[in-house]
Every structure is written in structure tokens, then in C-alpha cells.
C-alpha positions as CSV (number, residue, x, y, z in Angstrom):
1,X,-38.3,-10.1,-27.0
2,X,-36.9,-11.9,-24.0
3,X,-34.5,-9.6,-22.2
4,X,-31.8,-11.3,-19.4
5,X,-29.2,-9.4,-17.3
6,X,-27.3,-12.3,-18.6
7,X,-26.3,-14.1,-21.7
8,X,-23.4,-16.5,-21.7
9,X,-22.6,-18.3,-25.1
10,X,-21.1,-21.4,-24.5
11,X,-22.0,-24.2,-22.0
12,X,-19.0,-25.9,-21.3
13,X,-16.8,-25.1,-18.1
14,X,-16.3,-22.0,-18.4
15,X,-19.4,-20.7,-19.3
16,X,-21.0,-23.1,-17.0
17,X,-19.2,-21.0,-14.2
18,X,-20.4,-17.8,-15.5
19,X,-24.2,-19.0,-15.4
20,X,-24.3,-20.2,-11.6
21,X,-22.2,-17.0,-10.7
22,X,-24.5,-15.3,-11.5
23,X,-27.4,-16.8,-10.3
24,X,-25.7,-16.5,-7.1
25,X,-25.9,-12.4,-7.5
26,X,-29.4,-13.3,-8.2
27,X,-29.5,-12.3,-12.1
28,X,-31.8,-13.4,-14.5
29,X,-29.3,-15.7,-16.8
30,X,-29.6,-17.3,-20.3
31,X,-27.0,-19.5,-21.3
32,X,-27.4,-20.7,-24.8
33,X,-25.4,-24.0,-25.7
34,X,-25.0,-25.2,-29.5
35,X,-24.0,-28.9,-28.8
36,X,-23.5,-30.5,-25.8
37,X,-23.5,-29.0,-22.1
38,X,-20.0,-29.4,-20.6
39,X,-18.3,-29.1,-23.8
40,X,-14.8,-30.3,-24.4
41,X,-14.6,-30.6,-20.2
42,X,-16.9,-33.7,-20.9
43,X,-16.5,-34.6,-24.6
44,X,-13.2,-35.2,-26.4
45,X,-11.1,-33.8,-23.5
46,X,-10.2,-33.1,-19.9
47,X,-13.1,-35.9,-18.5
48,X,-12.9,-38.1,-21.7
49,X,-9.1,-38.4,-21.8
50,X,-8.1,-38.4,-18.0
51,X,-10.9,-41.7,-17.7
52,X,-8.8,-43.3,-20.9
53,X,-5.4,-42.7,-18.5
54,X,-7.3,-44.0,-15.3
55,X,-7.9,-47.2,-17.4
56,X,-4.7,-47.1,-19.4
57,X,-2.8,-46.7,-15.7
58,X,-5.0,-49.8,-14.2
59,X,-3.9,-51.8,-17.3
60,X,-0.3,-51.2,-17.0
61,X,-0.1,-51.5,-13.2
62,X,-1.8,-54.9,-13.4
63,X,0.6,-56.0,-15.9
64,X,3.7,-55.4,-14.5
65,X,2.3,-57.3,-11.8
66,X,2.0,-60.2,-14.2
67,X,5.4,-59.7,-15.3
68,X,6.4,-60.3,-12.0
69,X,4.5,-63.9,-12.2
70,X,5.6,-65.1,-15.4
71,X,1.7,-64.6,-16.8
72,X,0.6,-63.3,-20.0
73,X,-0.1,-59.7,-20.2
74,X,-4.6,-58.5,-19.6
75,X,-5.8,-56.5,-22.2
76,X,-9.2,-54.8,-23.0
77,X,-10.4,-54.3,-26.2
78,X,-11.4,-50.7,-27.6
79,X,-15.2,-51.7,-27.2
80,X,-14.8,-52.4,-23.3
81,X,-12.4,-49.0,-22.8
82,X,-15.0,-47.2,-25.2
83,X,-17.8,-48.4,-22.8
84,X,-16.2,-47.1,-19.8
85,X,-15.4,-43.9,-20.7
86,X,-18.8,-43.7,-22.2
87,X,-20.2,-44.1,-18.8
88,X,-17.6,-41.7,-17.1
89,X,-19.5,-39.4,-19.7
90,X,-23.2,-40.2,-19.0
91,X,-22.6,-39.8,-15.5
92,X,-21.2,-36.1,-15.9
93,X,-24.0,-35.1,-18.7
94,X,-26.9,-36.6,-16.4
95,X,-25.5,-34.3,-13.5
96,X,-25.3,-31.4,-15.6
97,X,-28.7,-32.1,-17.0
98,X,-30.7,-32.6,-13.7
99,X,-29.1,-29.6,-12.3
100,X,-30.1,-27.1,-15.4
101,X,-33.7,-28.9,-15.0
102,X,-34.1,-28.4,-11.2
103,X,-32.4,-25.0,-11.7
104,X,-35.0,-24.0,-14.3
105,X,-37.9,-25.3,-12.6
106,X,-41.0,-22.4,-11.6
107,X,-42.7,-20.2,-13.4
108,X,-40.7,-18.1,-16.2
109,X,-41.3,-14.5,-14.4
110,X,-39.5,-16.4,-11.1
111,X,-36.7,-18.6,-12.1
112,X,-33.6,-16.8,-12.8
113,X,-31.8,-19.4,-15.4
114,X,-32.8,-20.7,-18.4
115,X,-31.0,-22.3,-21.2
116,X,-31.7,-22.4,-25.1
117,X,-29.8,-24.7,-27.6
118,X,-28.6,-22.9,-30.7
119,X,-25.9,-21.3,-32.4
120,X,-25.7,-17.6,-31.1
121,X,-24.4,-14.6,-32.8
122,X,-24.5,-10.8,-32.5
123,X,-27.6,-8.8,-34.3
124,X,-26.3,-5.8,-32.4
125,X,-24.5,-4.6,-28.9
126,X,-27.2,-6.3,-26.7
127,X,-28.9,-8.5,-29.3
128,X,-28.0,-11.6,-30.0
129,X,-29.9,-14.1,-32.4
130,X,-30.7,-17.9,-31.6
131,X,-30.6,-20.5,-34.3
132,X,-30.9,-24.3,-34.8
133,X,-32.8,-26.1,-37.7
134,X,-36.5,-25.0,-37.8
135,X,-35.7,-22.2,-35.2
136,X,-34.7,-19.1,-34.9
137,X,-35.3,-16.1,-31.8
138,X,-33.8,-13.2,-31.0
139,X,-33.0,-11.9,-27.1
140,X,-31.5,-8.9,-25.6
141,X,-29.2,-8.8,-22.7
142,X,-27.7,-6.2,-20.7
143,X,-24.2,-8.0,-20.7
144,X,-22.5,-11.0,-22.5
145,X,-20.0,-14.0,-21.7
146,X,-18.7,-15.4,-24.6
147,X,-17.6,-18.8,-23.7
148,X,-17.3,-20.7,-27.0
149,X,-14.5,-22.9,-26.1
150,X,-11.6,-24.3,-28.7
151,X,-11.0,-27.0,-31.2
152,X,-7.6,-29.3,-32.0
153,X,-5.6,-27.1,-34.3
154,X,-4.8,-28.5,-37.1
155,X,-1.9,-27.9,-40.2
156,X,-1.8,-27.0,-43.7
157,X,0.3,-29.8,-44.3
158,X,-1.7,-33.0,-42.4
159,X,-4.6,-34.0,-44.2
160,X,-6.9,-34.5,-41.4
161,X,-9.4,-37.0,-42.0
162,X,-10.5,-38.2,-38.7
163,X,-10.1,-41.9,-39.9
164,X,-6.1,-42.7,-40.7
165,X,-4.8,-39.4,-39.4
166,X,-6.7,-37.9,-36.3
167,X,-6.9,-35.2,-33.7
168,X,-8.1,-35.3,-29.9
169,X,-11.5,-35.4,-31.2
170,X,-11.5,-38.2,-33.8
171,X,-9.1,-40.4,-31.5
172,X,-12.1,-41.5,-29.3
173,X,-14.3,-42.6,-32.6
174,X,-11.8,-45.5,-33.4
175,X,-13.0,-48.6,-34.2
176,X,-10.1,-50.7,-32.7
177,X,-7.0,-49.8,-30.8
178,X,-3.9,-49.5,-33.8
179,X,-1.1,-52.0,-33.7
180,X,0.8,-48.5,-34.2
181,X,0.4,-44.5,-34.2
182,X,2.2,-41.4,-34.5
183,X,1.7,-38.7,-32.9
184,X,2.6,-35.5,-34.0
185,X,3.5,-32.9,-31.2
186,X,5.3,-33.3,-27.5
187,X,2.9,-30.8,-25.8
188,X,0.8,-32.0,-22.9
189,X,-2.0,-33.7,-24.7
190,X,0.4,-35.6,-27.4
191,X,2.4,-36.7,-24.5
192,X,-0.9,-37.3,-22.5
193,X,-2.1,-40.0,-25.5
194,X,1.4,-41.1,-25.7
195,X,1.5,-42.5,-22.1
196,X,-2.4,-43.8,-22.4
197,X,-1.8,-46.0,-25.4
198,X,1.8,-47.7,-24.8
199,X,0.1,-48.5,-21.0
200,X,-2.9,-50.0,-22.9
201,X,-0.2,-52.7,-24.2
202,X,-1.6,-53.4,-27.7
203,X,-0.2,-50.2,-29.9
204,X,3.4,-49.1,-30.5
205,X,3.8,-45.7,-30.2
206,X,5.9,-43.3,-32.0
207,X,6.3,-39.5,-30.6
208,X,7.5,-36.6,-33.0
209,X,9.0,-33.5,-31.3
210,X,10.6,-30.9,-33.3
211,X,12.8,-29.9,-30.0
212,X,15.3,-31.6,-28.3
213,X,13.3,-32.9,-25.7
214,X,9.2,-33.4,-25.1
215,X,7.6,-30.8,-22.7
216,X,10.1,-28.4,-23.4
217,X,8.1,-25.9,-21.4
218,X,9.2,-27.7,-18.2
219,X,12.7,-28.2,-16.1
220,X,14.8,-30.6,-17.6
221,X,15.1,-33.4,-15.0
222,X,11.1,-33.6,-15.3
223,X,10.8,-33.9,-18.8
224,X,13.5,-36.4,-19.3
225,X,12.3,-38.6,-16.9
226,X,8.8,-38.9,-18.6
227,X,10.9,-39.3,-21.2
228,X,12.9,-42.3,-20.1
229,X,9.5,-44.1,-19.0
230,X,7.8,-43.6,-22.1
231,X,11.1,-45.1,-23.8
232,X,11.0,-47.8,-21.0
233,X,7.8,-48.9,-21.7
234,X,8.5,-49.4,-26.1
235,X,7.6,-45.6,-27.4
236,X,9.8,-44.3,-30.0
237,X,10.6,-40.7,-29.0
238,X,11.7,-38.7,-32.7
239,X,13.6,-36.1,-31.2
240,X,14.8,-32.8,-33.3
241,X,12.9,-34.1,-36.3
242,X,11.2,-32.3,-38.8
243,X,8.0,-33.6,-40.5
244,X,8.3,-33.3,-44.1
245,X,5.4,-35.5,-45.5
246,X,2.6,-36.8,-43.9
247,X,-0.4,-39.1,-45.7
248,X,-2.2,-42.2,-46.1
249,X,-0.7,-45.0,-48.6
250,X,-2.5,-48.4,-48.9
251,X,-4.7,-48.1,-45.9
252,X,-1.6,-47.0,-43.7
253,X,-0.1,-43.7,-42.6
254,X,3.4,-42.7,-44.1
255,X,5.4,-39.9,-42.7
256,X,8.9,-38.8,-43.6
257,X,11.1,-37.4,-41.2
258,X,14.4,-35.1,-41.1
259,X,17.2,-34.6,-38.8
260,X,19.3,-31.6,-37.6
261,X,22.3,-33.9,-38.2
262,X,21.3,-34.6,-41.6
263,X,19.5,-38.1,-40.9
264,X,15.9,-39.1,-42.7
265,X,14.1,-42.0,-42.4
266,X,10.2,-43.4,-43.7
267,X,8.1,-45.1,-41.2
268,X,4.5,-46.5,-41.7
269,X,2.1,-47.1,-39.0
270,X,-2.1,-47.7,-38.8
271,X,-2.7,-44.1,-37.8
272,X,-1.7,-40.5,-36.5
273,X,-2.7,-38.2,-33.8
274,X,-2.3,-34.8,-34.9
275,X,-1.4,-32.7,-31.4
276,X,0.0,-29.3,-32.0
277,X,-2.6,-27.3,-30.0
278,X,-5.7,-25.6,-29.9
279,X,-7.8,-23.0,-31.5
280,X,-10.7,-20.7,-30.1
281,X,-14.0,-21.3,-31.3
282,X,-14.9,-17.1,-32.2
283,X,-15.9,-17.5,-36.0
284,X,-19.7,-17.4,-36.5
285,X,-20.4,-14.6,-33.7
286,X,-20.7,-11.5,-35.8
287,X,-18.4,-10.0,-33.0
288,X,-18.6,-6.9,-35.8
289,X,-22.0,-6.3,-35.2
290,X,-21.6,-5.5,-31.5
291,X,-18.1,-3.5,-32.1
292,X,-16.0,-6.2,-30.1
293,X,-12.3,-5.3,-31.5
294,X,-10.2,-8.5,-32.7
295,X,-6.9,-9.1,-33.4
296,X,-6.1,-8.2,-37.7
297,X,-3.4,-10.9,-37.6
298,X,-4.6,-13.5,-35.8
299,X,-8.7,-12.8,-35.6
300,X,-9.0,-13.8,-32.0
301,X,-10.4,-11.4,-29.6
302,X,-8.5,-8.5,-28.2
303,X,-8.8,-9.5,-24.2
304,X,-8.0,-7.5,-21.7
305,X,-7.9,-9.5,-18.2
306,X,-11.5,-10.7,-19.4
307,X,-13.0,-7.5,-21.1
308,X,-13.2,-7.1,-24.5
309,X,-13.3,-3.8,-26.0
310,X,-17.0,-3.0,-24.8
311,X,-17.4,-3.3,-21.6
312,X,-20.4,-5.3,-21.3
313,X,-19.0,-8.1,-23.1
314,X,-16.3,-10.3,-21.7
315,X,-14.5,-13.6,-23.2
316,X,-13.2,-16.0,-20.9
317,X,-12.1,-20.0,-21.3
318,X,-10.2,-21.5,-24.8
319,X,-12.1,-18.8,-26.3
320,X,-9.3,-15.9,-24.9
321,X,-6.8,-18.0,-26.7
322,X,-4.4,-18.6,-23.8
323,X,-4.6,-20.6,-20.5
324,X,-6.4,-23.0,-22.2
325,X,-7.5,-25.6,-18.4
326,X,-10.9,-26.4,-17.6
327,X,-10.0,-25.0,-13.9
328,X,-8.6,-21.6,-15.2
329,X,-11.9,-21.3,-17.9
330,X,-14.1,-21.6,-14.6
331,X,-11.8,-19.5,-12.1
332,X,-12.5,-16.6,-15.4
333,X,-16.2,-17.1,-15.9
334,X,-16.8,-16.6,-12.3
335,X,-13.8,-13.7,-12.3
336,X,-16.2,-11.7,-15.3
337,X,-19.3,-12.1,-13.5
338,X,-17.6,-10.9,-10.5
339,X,-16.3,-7.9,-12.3
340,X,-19.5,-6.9,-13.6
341,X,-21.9,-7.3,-10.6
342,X,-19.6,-7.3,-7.9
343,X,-17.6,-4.4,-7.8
344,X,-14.3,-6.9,-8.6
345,X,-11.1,-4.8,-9.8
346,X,-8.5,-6.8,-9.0
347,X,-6.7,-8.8,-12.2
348,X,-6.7,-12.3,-12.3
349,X,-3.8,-13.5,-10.9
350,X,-2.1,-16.8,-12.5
351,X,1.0,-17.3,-10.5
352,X,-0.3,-20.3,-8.2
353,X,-2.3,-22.0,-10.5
354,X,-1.7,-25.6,-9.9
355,X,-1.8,-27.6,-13.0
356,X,-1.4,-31.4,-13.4
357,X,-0.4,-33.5,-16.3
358,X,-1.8,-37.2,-16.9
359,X,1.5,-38.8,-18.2
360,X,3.3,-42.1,-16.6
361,X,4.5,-40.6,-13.6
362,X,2.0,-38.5,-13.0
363,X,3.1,-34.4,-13.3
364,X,2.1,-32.1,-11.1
365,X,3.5,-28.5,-10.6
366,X,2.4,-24.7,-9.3
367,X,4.5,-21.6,-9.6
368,X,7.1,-21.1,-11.1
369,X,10.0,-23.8,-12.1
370,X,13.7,-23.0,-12.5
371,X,13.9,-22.4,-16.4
372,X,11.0,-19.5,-15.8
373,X,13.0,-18.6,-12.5
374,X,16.5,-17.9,-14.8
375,X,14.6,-16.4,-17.5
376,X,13.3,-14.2,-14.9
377,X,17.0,-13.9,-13.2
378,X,15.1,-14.4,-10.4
379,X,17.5,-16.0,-7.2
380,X,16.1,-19.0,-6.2
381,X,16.9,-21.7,-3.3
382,X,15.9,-25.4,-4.6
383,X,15.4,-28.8,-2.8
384,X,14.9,-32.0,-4.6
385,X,14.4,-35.4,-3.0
386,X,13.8,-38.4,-5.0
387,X,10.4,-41.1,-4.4
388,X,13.2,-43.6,-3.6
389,X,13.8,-42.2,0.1
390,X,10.2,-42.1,0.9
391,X,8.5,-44.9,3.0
392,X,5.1,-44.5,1.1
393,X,6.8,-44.5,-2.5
394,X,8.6,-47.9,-1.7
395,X,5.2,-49.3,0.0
396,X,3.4,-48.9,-3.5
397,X,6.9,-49.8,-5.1
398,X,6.5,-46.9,-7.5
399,X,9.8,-45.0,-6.5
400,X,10.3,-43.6,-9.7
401,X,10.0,-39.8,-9.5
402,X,10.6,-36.7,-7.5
403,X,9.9,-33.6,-5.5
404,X,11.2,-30.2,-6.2
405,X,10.4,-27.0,-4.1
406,X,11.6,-23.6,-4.9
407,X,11.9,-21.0,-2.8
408,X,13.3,-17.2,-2.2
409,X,17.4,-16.8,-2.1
410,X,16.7,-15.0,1.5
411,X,16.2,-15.7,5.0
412,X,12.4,-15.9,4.3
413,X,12.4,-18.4,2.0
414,X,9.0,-18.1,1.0
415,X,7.7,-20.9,-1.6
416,X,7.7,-19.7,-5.3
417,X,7.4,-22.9,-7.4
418,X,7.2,-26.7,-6.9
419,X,7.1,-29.7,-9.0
420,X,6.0,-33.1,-8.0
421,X,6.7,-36.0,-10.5
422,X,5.5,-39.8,-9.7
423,X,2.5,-41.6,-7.8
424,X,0.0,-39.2,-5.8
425,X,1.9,-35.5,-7.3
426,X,-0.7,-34.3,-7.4
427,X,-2.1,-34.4,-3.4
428,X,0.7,-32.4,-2.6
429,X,0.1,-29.7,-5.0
430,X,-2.5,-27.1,-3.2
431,X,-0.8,-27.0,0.2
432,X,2.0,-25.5,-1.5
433,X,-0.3,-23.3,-3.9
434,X,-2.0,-21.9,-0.7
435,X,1.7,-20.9,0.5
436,X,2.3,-19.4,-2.7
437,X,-0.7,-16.9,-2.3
438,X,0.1,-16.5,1.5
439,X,3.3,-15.9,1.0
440,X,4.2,-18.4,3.8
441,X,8.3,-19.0,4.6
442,X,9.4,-22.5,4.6
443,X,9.8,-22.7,7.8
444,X,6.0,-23.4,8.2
445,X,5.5,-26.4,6.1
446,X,8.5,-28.4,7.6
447,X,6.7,-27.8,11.2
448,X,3.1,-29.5,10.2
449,X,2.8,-33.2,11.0
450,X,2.8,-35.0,7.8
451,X,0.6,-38.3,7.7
452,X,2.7,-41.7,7.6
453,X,3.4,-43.2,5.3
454,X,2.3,-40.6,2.6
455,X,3.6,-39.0,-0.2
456,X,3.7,-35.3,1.2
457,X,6.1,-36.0,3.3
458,X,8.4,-35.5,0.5
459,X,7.8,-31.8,0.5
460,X,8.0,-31.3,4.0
461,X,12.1,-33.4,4.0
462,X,12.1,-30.8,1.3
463,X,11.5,-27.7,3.4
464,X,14.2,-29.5,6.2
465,X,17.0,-29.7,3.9
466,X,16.2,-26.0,3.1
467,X,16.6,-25.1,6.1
468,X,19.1,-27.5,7.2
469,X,17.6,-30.4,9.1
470,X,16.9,-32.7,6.9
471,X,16.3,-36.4,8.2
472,X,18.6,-37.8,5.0
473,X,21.5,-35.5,4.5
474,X,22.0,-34.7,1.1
475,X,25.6,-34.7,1.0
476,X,25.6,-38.2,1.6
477,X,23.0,-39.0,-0.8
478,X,24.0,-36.9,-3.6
479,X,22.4,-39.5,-6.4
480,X,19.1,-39.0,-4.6
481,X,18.7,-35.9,-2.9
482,X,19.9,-32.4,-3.9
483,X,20.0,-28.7,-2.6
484,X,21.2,-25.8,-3.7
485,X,21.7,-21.9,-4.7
486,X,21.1,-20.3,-7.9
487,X,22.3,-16.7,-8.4
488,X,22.2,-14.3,-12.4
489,X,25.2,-13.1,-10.8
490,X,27.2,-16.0,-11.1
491,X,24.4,-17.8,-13.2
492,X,25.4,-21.0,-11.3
493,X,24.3,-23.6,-8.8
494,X,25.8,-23.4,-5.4
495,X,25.1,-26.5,-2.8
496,X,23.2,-25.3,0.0
């Protein structure tokens, strides 16, 4: 019986991570793969999807430009889109591949990495058992990643079929793109689909949300003005409704819909995203024969920072259940290893992850924003400026969007949170995520030299009016650019 320092089940990002951490500590690595290497990071998600917005984006921006001309609209058909994205995948797969092979290359007794394709499972503590048709082995390993990823979540109530009514993994087996679709759910990723097919020109979209507004996770002004582009651009936003039915009627998909004001209305369309989520992949691991303690309720693993309840096995990726971002998956699989091997104790710290959302304007953000900040009761100093008073905004004409940069109510002002919505967001994101985890005052960024014409220099006219030298004043351009105080005290804003 093979016997690795090493076993990581699950090659997709995060487990991906764990493997060439550990070969870096120089131990002797398995890491066992059921499907596909690269996982949802490649298939059905963060690669597949963001190539589908890059198209999506190129389509629309090309189009308004016909507009302009009085010319018909361009579109691409589903088979031309499919093949492109096809070959975003190809390209990713055939990097992973030639690495694993030139990793794995040498004698067995030399090479420290190896990789078996197979549904793993616990026989005991250290044991775990390989299977696939025709196949079956058994290893033993000193400790254990489990890295088994997530799949769409889906509802007692929607009869997914993956052919009328679909999730994030059916939507890229279409045959066609629909004259229309509904999708079910607000979130990032229903938004995300939202803003790739109304771009795409050929489907009208329709958006449920059970709140008020979409992305309700995020500051008001930025969610609203997604909101008001996807409106813009033909997408019927369902807001405070209530699905009561959902199903497919003479080849179409019917859904009913209620109101908190007591409206209800029918609508049929060619098919339905289903976008409420994720779930972790941890059924099928016999996490009883190794004593790995799960939650009674909810059966996901009990996770503490990235230890289970034995200590040789961790969990990290959509298989903890939360944080669910290919960079945050690989920032844990290399965090366990670490912890293991390395002598690590400190937690991981999330507080200046920067994240990005593919939606039209583009959302970028890191730290915290000002709903978390008041929830918190945390003082807070805030300067916004809007894409219209920057020269590289109005260059691209795509003035459409903001910057937003929060810092400490003291004389330090050190950076706590910033939001970026519009063209290039996110290239301004990891300057200010570096600030975050220096804890560097304000007073620093509005001193560097920003490239003109560029985007950044948003944030750094943000640190000025913070501090009070602003090139624009805000005072005189109240509709455009805005700073202030906010205090639990008085739980209102004061201008700056």
C-alpha cells in the first residue's frame, strides 16, 4: 500500500494549491481528482462564465457603437460563443495537464507528486480508498486536504431539469441562446448571467429578487446603479416578489409571482436559471470512518480556521461551506499546508480580500463597505467621486460609475474599505488592499504619482478630498462628488 505525507481530495483550485504547497516543503503528494482537474475554476464557473462576460462585454460595446451609426446590431450565435469559451477551456486544462505530467515525471521513489483519478473516501483515519469503474486501491497518508468543491444549490420547489429550467452548470449546455429567461436569485452569479445575456442582444431577461433591491449585500448606491444599467439595457428586474410556482407548460417555462403590495402576475419565457447559491460537495467521503465531526443540522463539516476535528485533516475551498472564490479556496489550501508543515499559527485573515463582480459596470470592492461599517457602528470618513470627472473615463466614454474609499473617523485616516464600480474597477483594487493590511493613512496614496490618463486616479482625488485638497471641490459639485462623516452617535452623515 502506497503511503504519501500527502493526500488532497479534490483537484480544482483549491486543492490544486494544496498539492504544489506542498511540493514546495518537499512532501511526497497524492492528489486524487474524480472528474476534471481545475474543477468548477475551469468548468461551469469562474473561467467558463467570466470568458461568456468578456464576449458578452465585446458584443455590447461594439453595438452601441453601431447605434451610434445608425447600423444594425452584430450578433454571434451560441455555436461561435460556445466555441470560444471552449477554447478559453482547452487552453487552461492543457496547462494544468502539462504541468501535473512534467511534475510527475522520474522515477516513482524520486518524484514527489502524483495524481490518481477516482472517487476517494475514508476506510479509516489515514486510509482512504480509490475508486473508478474497473478500479479500485487503497493508500495511506499521514495528513489529508479535502478539497471537494460545491455544486449549484438547488430548491424543493424548481424542478430542475437542466433543459427548460437550469443552473450554472446546465446554462453552458444550451443549444441556442433563448429569446427569453428567468433567473431566479439576485446574488452575484444571477446577476453575473443577467448582465452576460441582455449584452449578448438576442434574449430578454427577467431577474427575480425576493429583496428590495439585487446585491443586497452591497451599499446601496452600488447596487442601484447595476440596477439602473441592467434596466437600461431591457432586463425586467422583479423586485420584492415571491416565487410561487415554477414549471414547464408546452415547451415553455411558467412562473407565478407575488407581491408585498398584494400584486401577482404569470409570465412565460423559453427557460430559467436557477441561482440561489451553492452547496459543498462532502457526501460520499465516509468522513465517519475517520471521526471528522459534522454539523447534525446542516451535515457540512465542522471547520475551524481550516481544521477539522482531527488534526491531520483539514477542509478548505466550497467544501468549508463559506467564502466560496476561487482566490480565497487557493489562499486556504496553501494556508493548511502551511499550518501543517510550516509551523503557521496565525488565522486566516479575510478583511482585505479583494473580490470583483463581472456585471455591466464592472464591481470591484475590498474591506469593508458602509452597511458592514454601521452594522459594526464603526466611525467611518467616506469620499466618492463619480467616472464622470475623470479624464480616462471620458476618453473611453464609459463615465458611468464610481469610486468610493473609506477610511478611519481620526486623524490617521487609515483605509478600511473601498468600492470601485465602472470600466477598469478592478486595477485599482490591490493598491488599496495592500493599505488595508499595512495599515497605511491616506495621506500616502494621495502623494504617489498616478499615471495619466488612468482610472486610479480616481482613488487618489479620493484620498485629496479626504484630506482636503481635492483638485474638484465637492461642494461645488455635489451631484458628482461627495464627502463626508458618519458617527453611531448621531447615526448620521456629516459633510466633511
Amino acid at each position: 500500500m502506497e503511503h504519501y505525507d500527502l493526500c488532497v481530495i479534490g483537484g480544482g483550485p483549491a486543492g490544486y494549491a494544496a498539492a504544489m504547497r506542498a511540493i514546495d516543503l518537499g512532501k511526497r503528494t497524492l492528489l486524487v481528482e474524480k472528474d476534471r482537474i481545475g474543477g468548477t475554476g475551469i468548468y461551469n464557473g469562474a473561467l467558463s462564465s467570466k470568458t461568456l462576460w468578456e464576449i458578452a462585454q465585446r458584443v455590447s460595446s461594439t453595438n452601441d457603437l453601431m447605434r451610434t451609426r445608425g447600423r444594425e446590431p452584430f450578433r454571434l450565435s451560441w455555436e461561435e460563443i460556445s466555441k470560444t469559451v471552449n477554447e478559453a477551456m482547452f487552453e487552461r486544462k492543457y496547462l494544468h495537464a502539462c504541468h501535473m505530467q512534467l511534475l510527475s515525471n522520474g522515477s516513482t521513489k524520486d518524484t514527489l507528486f502524483a495524481h490518481d483519478r477516482g472517487h476517494a473516501s475514508f476506510k479509516g483515519p489515514n486510509t482512504i480508498r480509490i475508486e473508478r469503474p474497473g478500479y479500485a486501491s487503497e493508500i495511506t497518508a499521514e495528513h489529508v486536504v479535502i478539497a471537494t468543491g460545491s455544486r449549484p444549490r438547488t430548491v424543493a420547489d424548481v424542478p430542475v431539469d437542466e433543459k427548460y429550467i437550469l443552473t450554472s452548470d446546465g446554462i453552458f449546455n444550451i443549444e441556442d441562446l433563448p429569446r427569453s429567461i428567468v433567473i431566479v436569485g439576485a446574488g452575484v452569479i444571477g446577476c453575473e448571467f443577467a448582465t452576460i445575456f441582455c449584452n449578448l442582444g438576442a434574449t430578454r431577461v427577467h431577474l427575480i429578487d425576493r429583496a428590495d433591491r439585487i446585491l443586497p449585500f452591497e451599499d446601496a448606491d452600488v447596487s442601484d446603479l447595476v440596477a439602473r444599467n441592467l434596466e437600461r439595457k431591457g432586463v425586467i428586474v422583479h423586485r420584492s416578489a415571491k416565487l410561487d410556482r415554477i414549471g414547464v407548460v408546452d415547451g415553455e417555462v411558467e412562473y407565478a409571482l407575488s407581491y408585498t403590495d398584494g400584486r401577482s402576475e404569470t409570465v412565460r419565457v423559453d427557460k430559467a436559471l436557477l441561482s440561489v447559491g451553492r452547496t459543498p460537495n462532502v457526501e460520499g467521503l465516509a468522513l465517519e470512518n475517520a471521526g471528522v465531526a459534522c454539523d447534525p443540522v446542516t451535515g457540512y463539516i465542522q471547520v475551524d480556521d481550516t481544521a477539522t476535528s482531527q488534526a491531520h485533516i483539514h477542509v478548505v475551498g466550497d467544501a468549508t461551506a463559506t467564502n466560496m472564490l476561487v482566490n480565497l479556496g487557493e489562499m486556504e489550501g496553501r494556508h493548511a499546508v502551511e499550518r501543517i508543515w510550516s509551523g503557521k499559527t496565525d488565522r486566516l485573515s479575510y478583511d482585505n480580500v479583494s473580490t470583483i463582480m463581472f456585471l455591466d459596470p464592472e464591481v470591484a470592492g475590498v474591506g469593508l463597505n458602509e452597511q458592514e461599517c454601521r452594522k459594526r457602528k464603526l466611525p467611518y470618513r467616506v469620499a466618492r467621486i463619480d467616472y464622470s470627472c475623470l479624464a480616462r473615463a471620458i476618453a473611453m466614454r464609459r463615465t458611468k460609475g464610481f469610486f468610493k474609499v473609506l477610511v478611519t473617523n481620526d486623524e490617521e485616516m487609515r483605509v478600511i474599505g473601498m468600492r470601485a464600480v465602472g470600466e477598469h474597477a478592478s486595477s485599482a483594487i490591490q493598491a488599496v488592499a495592500l493599505m488595508i493590511r499595512l495599515g497605511t493613512p491616506i495621506r500616502e496614496l494621495a502623494a504617489l504619482v498616478h499615471p495619466h490618463p488612468s482610472i486610479t486616479e480616481g482613488v487618489q482625488e479620493c484620498a485629496r478630498m479626504l484630506l482636503g485638497h481635492s483638485i474638484f471641490k465637492p461642494s461645488l459639485f455635489e451631484d458628482r462628488m461627495r464627502c463626508y462623516t458618519w458617527t453611531p452617535e448621531v447615526a448620521r452623515m456629516v459633510a466633511a
